[in-house]
N, C-alpha and C positions, 0 to 999 in steps of 0.2 A: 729617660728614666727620671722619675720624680726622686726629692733627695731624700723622702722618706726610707724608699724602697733603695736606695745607691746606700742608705745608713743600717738597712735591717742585712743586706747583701754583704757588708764589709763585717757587722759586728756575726755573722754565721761563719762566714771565712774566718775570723779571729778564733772562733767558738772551737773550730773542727779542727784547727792549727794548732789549739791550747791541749783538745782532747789529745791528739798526738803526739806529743810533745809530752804529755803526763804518763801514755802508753808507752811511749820508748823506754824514757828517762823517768822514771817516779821517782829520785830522788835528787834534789837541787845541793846546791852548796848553801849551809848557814849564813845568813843576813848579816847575823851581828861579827861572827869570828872570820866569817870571809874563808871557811871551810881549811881552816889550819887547826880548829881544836880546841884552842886557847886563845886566850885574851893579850897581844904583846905591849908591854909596860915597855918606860925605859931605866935605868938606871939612873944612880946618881952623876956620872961621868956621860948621861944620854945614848948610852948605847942599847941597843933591842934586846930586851932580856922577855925570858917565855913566862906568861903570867899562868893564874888560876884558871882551869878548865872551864870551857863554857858551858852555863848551866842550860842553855838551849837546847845544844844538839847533845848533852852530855858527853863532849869532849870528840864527837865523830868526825866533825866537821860537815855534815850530811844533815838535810829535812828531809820528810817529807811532804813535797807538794799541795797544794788548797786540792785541786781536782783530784789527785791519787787518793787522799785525804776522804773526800768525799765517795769516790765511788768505793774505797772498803768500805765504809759504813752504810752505805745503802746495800752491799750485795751482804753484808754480814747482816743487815737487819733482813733481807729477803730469804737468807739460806736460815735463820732461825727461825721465823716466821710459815715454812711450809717443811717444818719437822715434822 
C-alpha cells in the first residue's frame, strides 16, 4: 500500500469511529469545567470551595459534540427546506 492511500485508509477509519461515537454519545463533558458545573476556586486557607457557574455549559456540565453539532444543523436545514 502506498502511504497516501495507508493515510486516506486511517483518516476514514477515524472518520466512521468519530460518526459513532457522536451517534451513541452526543453529548461530551465541558472542556473548561471538566463536567462539574462550576468553576473550583480556593479559599483563603486553599481549601476547594465551588465557584461561579460555567458560562459554557451553563452550569450542566454537558456539550454538545462538533459532529452531533453539525448534523442537527444540516438535517434541520434539510427538514426546512422540503416543507
Amino acid at each position: 500500500m502506498t502511504p497516501i492511500a495507508l493515510a486516506v485508509a486511517c483518516l476514514t477509519l477515524v472518520t466512521f469511529c468519530y460518526v459513532g461515537v457522536c451517534a451513541g454519545s452526543p453529548f461530551g463533558t465541558c472542556r473548561k469545567c471538566r463536567g462539574f458545573g462550576f468553576a473550583t476556586t480556593t479559599d483563603r486557607k486553599n481549601r476547594p470551595k465551588r465557584g461561579k457557574r460555567c458560562r459554557r455549559c451553563k452550569g450542566r456540565g454537558k456539550r454538545v459534540r462538533v459532529g452531533r453539532w453539525l448534523y442537527n444543523r444540516a438535517s434541520r436545514i434539510y427538514r426546512e427546506g422540503t416543507r
